[in-house]
N, C-alpha and C positions, 0 to 999 in steps of 0.2 A: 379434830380440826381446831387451830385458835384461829381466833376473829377481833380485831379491832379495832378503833377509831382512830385515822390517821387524819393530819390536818396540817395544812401550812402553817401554822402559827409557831408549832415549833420543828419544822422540817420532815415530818416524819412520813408527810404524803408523799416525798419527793424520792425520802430514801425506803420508803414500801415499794414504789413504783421501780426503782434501781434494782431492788432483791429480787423482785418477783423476775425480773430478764436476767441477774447474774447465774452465771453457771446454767442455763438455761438449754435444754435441748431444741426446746419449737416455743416461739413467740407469736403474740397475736395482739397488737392494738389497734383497737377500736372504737376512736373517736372523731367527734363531731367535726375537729378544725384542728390546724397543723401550721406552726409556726417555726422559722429557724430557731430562733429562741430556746423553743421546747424539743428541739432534735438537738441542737447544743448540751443542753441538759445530761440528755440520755447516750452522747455518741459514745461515751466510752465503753459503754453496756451494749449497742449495738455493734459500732465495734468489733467486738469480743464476740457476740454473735456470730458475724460475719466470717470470723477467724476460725470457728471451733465447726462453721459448715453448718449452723443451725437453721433450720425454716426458720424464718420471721416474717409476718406479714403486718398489712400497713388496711386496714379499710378506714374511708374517709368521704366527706361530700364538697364538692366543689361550688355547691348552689351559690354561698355567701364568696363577699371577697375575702373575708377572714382567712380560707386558708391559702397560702401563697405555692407558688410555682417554684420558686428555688428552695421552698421545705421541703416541697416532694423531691427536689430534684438532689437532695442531699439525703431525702432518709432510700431512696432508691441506690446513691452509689454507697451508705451502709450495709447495703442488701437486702434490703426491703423488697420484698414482692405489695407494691402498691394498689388499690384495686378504690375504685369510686362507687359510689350509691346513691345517688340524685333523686330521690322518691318521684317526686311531680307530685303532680294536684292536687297542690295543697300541703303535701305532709312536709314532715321535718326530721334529715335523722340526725340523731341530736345525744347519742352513747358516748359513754367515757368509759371502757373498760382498759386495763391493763392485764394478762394474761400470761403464763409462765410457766412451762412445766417441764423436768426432769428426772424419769425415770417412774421412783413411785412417788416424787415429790412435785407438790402440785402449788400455784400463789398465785390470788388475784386480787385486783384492786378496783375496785368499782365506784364512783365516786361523781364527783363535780368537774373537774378540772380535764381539760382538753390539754392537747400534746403542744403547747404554746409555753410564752414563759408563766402561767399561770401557775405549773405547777409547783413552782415557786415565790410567785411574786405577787398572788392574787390570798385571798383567804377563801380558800378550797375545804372541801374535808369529802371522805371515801370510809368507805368498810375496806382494810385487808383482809384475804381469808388465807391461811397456811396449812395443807394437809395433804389430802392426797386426789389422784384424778377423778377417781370414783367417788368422791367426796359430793355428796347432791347439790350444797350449794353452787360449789367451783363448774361441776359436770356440766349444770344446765346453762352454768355462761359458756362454757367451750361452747355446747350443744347450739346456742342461740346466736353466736356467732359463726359457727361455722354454717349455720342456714344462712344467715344474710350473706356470705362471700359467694356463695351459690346461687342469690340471688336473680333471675332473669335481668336486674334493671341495671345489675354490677357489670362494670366494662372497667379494663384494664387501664391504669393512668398512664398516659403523653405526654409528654412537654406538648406545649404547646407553641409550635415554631415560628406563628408570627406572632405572638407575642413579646413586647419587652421588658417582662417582669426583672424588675430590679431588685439587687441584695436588699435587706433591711436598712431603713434609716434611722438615723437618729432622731428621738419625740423632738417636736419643732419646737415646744416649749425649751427642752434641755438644749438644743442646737444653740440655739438664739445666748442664752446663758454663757453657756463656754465660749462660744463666740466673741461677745462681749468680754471676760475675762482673758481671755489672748491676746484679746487687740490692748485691751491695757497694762497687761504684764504678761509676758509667756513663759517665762520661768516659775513651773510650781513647785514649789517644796513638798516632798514626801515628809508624813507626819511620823510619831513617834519617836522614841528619844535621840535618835542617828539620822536626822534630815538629811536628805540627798536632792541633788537639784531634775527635775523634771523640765525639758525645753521645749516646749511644742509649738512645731514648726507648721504647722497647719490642719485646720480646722474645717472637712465639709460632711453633708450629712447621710455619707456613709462611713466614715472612719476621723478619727483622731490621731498625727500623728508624732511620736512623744521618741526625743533623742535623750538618752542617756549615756553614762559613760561605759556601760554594758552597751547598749546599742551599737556605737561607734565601735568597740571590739569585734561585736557581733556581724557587724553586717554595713557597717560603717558610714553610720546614717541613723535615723530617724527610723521608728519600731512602728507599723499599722497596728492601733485597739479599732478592730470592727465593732458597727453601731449596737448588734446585736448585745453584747459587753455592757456598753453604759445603759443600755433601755432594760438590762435586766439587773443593773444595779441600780437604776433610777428606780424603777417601778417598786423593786422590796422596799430601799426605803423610805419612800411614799407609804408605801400597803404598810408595812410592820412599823413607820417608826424610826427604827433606828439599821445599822448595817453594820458590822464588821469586819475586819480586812480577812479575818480565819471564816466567817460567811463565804465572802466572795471570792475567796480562794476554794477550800475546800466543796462548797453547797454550791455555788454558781459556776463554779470552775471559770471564773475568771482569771485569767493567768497575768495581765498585767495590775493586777490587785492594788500595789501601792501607787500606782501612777492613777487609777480612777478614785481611789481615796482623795488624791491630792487635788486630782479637777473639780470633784461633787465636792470637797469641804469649802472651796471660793461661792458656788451655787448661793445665789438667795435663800433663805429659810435652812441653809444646813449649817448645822453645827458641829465640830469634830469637840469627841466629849474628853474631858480632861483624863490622863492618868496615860499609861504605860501601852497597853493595848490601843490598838486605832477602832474606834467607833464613832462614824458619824452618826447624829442625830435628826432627823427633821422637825422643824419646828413651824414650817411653813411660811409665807407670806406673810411675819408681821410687822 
């Protein structure tokens, strides 16, 4: 069995957590709190799940507001079999497993980081384990997990129909920023050596949204980036520092990559760093 230390610092929690569900027969994650963010993250791997007919289950607590109503209700039409665990009095469940297995091949990730954008955006770090099912480390997290889904206190998740849980917003800090930056120019230029003009036609804080001359082809208007998008390219780079557009493409799967490069390089405290590649930097409030 190899075993090693995976950690957001240099992506490799985010892409141990992706392997351990690729090609996957049966999934099982098991964490504390559940964010769009972090079902973003992982859709493509669940997805894929979903498509190949795999079990995949979902256990979670709903005690804090941490985890949201339209997470579940996204990692459910993935195909998540979602299930709740509310201890009571007193306790806390409070797990981070990632689980994955295929055949005779077996990957878990066991760690810090809850199913949010954390798993990218926060400084995390896990054990991954790669071997096989019978393997005693790997076994006795199935084993230990599959006791709490059995749990007497576990009940099936609901929406909850009077509720009016809303999509994600944009952090009010960042809102307020591009806010400001629109009302005084809406035209951003995308950076690196072939600037293209970015027009955004409005600004609220669940979406930003940005017309280009792709756009107009496309759909003949103006392109929605949901908030989830900028809060998980704000957040890296706050947490790490800096960001890059092949980051936020490929590791964030942010698909309109150049157009958030262009709005965060106006942000107070950012800086886009000189040379050929797009890399902003944070420098903070000074």
């Amino acid at each position: 069995m190899e075993v090693a230390t995976v950690t957001t610092s240099d992506r490799s929690l985010l892409h141990a957590v992706r392997g351990a569900l690729t090609e996957a027969d049966e999934a099982f994650l098991c964490v504390a709190f559940v964010q769009e963010k972090g079902i973003h993250l992982l859709e493509k791997e669940l997805d894929a799940l979903q498509r190949r007919r795999a079990r995949a289950r979902l256990l979670v607590t709903t005690t804090f507001a941490t985890t949201s109503e339209p997470a579940l209700g996204m990692a459910r039409r993935l195909g998540l079999e979602v299930r709740v665990l509310n201890p009571g009095s007193g306790s806390t469940f409070h797990p981070k497993l990632y689980l994955g297995r295929a055949g005779a091949r077996a990957r878990a990730v066991i760690g810090s980081a809850n199913l949010t954008g954390g798993l990218a955006t926060n400084l995390e770090a896990a054990v991954a384990l790669d071997g096989r099912p019978e393997d005693v480390p790997i076994a006795r997290a199935w084993g230990w997990v599959e006791s709490l889904w059995q749990d007497c206190r576990v009940a099936a998740w609901q929406p909850d129909r009077a509720s009016d849980a809303a999509a994600e917003s944009i952090a009010p800090e960042l809102l307020a920023a591009l806010t400001r930056e629109w009302r005084r120019e809406p035209v951003f230029m995308t950076l690196g050596p072939r600037p293209a003009r970015n027009v955004v036609v409005d600004v609220t804080p669940s979406a930003v949204y940005v017309e280009t001359d792709r756009s107009r082809e496309r759909r003949g208007g103006a392109e929605e980036i949901p908030a989830l998008m900028f809060n998980l390219a704000w957040d890296h780079l706050r947490t790490h520092g800096e960001l890059s557009n092949r980051t936020l493409l490929d590791d964030l799967r942010v698909h309109r990559s150049s157009a958030v490069c262009a709005l965060l390089a106006r942000v107070a405290g950012v800086r886009a760093r000189p040379g050929k590649t797009i890399t902003l930097e944070w420098r903070g409030h000074e």
